[in-house]
Structures are given as C-alpha cells and as structure tokens.
C-alpha positions in Angstrom: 137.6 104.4 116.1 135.5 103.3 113.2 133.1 106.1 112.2 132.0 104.4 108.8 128.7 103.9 106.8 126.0 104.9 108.5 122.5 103.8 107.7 119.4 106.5 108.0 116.7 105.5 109.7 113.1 107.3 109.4 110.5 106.8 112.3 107.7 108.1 110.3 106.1 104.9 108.8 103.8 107.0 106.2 107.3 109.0 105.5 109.0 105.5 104.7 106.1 105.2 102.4 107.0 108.0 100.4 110.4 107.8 100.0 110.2 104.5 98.6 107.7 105.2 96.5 110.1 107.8 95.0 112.5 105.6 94.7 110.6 103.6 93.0 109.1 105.9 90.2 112.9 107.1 90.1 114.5 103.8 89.7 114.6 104.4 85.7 117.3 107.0 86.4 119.2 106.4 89.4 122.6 104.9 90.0 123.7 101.8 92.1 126.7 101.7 93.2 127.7 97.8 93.4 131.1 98.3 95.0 132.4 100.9 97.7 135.5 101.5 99.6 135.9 103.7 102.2 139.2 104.6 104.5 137.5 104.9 108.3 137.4 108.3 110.1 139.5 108.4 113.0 141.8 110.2 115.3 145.1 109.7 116.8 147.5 112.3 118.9 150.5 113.9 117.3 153.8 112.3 117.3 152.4 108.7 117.9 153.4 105.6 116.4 151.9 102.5 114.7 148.3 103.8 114.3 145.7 101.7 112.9 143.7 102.8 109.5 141.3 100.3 108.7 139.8 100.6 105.3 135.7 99.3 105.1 133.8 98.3 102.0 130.3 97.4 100.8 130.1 95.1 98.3 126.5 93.8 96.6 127.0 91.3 93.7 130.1 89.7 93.0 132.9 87.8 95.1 135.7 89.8 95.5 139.2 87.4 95.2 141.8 90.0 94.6 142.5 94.0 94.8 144.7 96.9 95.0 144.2 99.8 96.5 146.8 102.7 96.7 146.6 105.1 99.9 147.4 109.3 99.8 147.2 112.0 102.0 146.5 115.5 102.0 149.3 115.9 104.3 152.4 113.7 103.4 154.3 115.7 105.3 152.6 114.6 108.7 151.3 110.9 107.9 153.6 108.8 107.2 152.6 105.0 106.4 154.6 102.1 107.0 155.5 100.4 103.9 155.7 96.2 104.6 153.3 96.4 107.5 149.8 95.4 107.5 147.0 94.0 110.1 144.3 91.6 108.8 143.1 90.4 112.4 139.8 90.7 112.4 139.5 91.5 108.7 137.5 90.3 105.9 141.1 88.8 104.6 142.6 87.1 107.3 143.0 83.8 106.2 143.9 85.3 102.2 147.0 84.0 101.0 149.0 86.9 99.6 149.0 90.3 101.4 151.8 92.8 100.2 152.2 97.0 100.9 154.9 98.3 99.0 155.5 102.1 97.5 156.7 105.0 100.2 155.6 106.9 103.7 153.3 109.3 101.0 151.9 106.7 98.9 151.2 103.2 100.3 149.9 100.2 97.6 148.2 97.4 99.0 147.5 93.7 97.0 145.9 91.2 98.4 145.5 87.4 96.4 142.9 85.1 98.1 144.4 82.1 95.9 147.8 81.5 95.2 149.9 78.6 93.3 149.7 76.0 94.2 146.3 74.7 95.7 144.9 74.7 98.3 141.9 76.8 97.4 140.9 79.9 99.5 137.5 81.3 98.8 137.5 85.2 98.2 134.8 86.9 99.8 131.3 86.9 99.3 128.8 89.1 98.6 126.9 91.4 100.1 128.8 93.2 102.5 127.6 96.1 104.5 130.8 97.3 105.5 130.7 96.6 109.5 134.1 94.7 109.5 137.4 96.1 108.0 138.7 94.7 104.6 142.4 95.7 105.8 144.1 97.5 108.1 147.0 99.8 107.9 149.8 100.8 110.1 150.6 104.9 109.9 153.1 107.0 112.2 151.7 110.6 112.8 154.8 113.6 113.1 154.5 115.8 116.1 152.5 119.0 115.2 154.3 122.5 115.6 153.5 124.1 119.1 150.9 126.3 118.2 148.7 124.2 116.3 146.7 121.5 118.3 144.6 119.9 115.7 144.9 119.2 112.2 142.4 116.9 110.1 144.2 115.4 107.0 142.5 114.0 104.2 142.8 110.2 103.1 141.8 109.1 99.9 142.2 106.0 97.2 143.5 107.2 93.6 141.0 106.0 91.7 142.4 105.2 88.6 142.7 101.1 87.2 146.3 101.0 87.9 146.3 101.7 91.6 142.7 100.7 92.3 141.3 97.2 90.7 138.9 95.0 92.4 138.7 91.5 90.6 136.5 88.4 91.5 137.3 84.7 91.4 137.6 84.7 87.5 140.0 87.3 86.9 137.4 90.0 85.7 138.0 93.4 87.0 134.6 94.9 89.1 133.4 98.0 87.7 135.9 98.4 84.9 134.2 99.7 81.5 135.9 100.9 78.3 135.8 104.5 76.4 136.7 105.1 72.8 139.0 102.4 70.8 142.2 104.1 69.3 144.0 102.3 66.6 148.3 102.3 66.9 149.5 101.6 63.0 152.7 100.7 62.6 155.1 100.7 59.2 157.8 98.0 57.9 159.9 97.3 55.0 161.4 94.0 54.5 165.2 94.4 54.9 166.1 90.6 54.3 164.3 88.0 51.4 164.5 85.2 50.8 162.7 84.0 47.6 159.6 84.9 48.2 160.0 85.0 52.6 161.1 88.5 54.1 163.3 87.4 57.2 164.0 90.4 58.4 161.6 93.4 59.4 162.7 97.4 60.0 160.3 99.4 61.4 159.5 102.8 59.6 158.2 106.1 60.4 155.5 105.5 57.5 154.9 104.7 53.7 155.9 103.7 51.0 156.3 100.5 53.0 156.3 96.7 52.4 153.2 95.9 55.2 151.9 97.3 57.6 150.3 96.3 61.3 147.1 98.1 63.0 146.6 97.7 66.6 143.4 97.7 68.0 143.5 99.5 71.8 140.5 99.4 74.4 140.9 102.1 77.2 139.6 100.6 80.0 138.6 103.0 83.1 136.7 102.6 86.5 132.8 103.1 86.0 131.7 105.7 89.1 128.4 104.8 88.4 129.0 100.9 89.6 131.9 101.4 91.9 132.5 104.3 94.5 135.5 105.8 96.5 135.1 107.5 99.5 137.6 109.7 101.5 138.4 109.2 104.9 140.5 111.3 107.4 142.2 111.5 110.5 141.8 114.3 113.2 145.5 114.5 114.6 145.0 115.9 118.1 147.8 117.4 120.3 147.2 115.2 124.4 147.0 117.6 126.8 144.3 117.0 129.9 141.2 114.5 129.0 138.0 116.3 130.2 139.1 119.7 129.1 135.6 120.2 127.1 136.7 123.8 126.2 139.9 123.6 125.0 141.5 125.9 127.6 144.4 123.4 129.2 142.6 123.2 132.0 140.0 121.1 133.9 137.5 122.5 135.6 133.5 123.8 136.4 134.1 125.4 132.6 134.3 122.5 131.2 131.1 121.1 132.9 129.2 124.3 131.8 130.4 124.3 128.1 129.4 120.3 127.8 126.2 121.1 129.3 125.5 123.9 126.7 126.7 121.8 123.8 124.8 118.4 124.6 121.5 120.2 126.0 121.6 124.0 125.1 122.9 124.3 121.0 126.0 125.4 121.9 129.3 125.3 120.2 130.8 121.8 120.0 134.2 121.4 121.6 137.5 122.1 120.0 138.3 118.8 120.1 136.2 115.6 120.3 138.5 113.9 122.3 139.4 115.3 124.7 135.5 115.8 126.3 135.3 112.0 126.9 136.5 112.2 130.5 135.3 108.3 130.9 137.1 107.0 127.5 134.0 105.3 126.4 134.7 106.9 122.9 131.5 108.8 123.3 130.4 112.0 124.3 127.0 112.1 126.1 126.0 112.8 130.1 128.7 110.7 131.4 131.7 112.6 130.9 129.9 115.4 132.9 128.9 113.1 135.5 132.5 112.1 135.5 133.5 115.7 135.9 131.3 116.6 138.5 132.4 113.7 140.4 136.3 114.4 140.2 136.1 118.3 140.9 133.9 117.7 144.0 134.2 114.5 145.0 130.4 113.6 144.6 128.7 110.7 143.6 130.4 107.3 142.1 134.2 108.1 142.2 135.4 108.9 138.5 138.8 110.4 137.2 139.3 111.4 134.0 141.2 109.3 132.1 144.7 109.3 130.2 145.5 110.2 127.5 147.7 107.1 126.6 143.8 104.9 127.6 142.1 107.3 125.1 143.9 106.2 122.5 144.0 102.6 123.2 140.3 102.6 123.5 139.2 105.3 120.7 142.3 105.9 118.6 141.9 103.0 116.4 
C-alpha cells in the first residue's frame, strides 16, 4: 500500500487567494525543492517473505538518466532486504538498461543506468514527475516479532550523502550537487635521479628543503537540501491474528462494531492496528467494514465475512 505524497486541497476559494498571495510576496525567501525521493509507507505481517518497498519521487526540471540510492533501517535486526533482487514492473524504469542491488540485509545500494554501451539509446526519464508511479521497487523479508509485541513501525530512510545517493541526468551532471570550501593537498619531492639537466626519478618527501613541489586543488562536493530532498518512509510490521478485530482484543465481535463506530463517527481512539479493522480488504477503513461486521455476527444484510489475513496482504501489503 502506497501512502505517498499527498497534495492539500483548500475549498475556500477567497482562502486559495490568500495563500498564494503569500506565497507570492514570500517567494524572495523560500526554497524549491527540484528533486525528492521518498521510500512509500506501508505495512506487512511479521515473519513474511518477499515484501514489496516501492520507493516514489518528484522530479521538476531535469531528466533523470542514472542514480543511486542506498536503503537503511531503524531496525536491521527485523528488516532484512534482499540483496540482487529488484522489481521494476510498473516503474518509471522498466525498460532502463542496467539495474543492480548490491551491499547486505542492513544496507541495500541500488544503481540504475538508463544507457549503456553500446547503442541503442534509452531515454532517461522526463521531467516533471509528481510521484504517483514508483521509481523502483524493492524486495524485503520481515523476522517474526517476539510474542508479546504485536506491532512495531521501523523507520526507512536514504543516506543522504553523494556517495550513496547521486541523481545524474543525461549528460553526466549530478542533480542537486553544490560545493563547500576548496582545500589545497601540497605535496614535496626531491629529485633522486638526473640526468643533465632532466630529473628521472622523483621521491616524495614529508616537506622542504625540496627540489619542487605539487599543489592540488580539491572541491568538496555535497547534496544541496535546498534543491533536492529525502524523505523517510516506514513499515508498520503487524503480528495476523483475526481481520475485523477493530479493538485489538483477539477477538471478533459486537466490540469491535462499537469501537469502529466511536472512532469513524464519535472521536474516539483509533484502532491498535490499521489493519486489521478492514474486515472487507478494500485497504480502507470507512462504514464498510462495519457493515461487514454487522453482517457476519448476525447474519443480516448482504452476506460479508471478514477476510484473511493471507488476502490482506495481497491486496494492502504492498
């Protein structure tokens, strides 16, 4: 289940007005990000296998041809990614020539080449992009949680420095890269070996008196935040037990109905877990899973069983 950028939207016309008028007379100062990547927000159940992480981004003003993007977790100890396994069906890079994961179960790299040699010639992708199809997908394996914990929500995020995140278009030129200070590396020699005028053999030294010397020039290049943002994901890892059970009590029953009612309608406290409320597996939950509920405990209205926990995850987990 993708649950990535979301756009605002303001039903007040005159409030529009405002806002963008803000904007506006704060243009001078803001920041526009022209590059984002995100990890999607999703859930899987404990102890299951080749789980889907799709990664999203938004791009605004370039063609992207090329990146790399290394994948942590807050919990290496429970997510464990599958190194030399990918999915680009359905992704922004399925027809890209090179795709590669390589590193461990704790720290996954992924590089991906639209063009390789030789010819022929595979466009990168173009600009903008809103993020509503994936860029990549990963594969992940999920350990089985200890008995008397049920849920656990583990942090993803990209490391964020040039090395293990770099975004390039179709010319080579890094997206969002800027440089800090230069710092200069000098370097000492005498001349071990003449010949008439010529020296033919250099030793390096720790410093003068020396015969030459060489001064090289360094630019240290770093990712510019204020053109290109990272954003965390995370995966809610959810223990099965019944689907339906609204109130977390291993059980299914008029409870359950009464606690989705008070959460949807009455302010009360959301459910211990966000899957298991959606009796239907429609990946939402709204009036239908109490519907649903109603209709298995007392056989009333359209027939409806809750469903398993094996169709939740085919349908949602992803």
């Amino acid at each position: 289940m993708r649950l990535g950028f979301k756009s605002l939207r303001f039903k007040s016309f005159l409030m529009t007005g405002f806002i963008f008028f803000g904007i506006l007379v704060s243009s001078s100062s803001a920041q526009f990000q022209i590059l984002e990547v995100k990890p999607s927000d999703t859930a899987a159940f404990a102890g299951w296998q080749n789980n889907i992480l799709s990664i999203y981004m938004i791009n605004w003003e370039d063609t992207v041809a090329a990146f790399t993007i290394t994948l942590a977790t807050s919990h290496p100890d429970v997510i464990n990614f599958q190194v030399g396994s990918y999915d680009v069906g359905g992704t922004l890079i399925d027809n890209w020539e090179y795709v590669s994961t390589s590193g461990s179960s704790a720290e996954l790299k992924i590089t991906a080449l639209a063009n390789t040699y030789p010819p022929p010639y595979t466009p990168g992708i173009g600009y903008p992009q809103v993020g509503e199809i994936p860029l990549v997908k990963v594969l992940y394996d999920i350990d089985s949680l200890p008995d008397t914990m049920t849920t656990q929500t583990v942090e993803v995020y990209i490391k964020d420095n040039i090395h293990e995140f770099n975004f390039s278009d179709e010319l080579g030129n890094t997206i969002g890269l800027a440089y800090g200070d230069t710092t200069y590396d000098t370097s000492w020699f005498n001349c071990i070996e003449w010949v008439e005028d010529e020296c033919m053999t250099w030793e390096e030294v720790p410093g003068p008196p020396a015969d030459t010397m060489v001064v090289d020039t360094i630019l240290n290049p770093y990712l510019d935040t204020t053109q290109v943002r990272i954003w965390d994901g995370s995966i809610n890892i959810i223990t099965c037990w019944a689907m339906g059970d609204a109130n977390g009590d291993y059980d299914v029953d008029i409870f359950d109905v009464t606690y989705l009612i008070a959460y949807l309608y009455l302010e009360g406290p959301p459910p211990p877990s966000w899957a298991h409320p959606d009796a239907n597996c429609d990946c939402i939950v709204n009036i239908w899973d109490i519907t649903c509920l109603i209709s298995y405990l007392y056989q009333v209205g359209q027939p409806c069983e809750p469903c398993t926990c094996e169709q939740w995850e085919a349908n949602c987990g992803k």
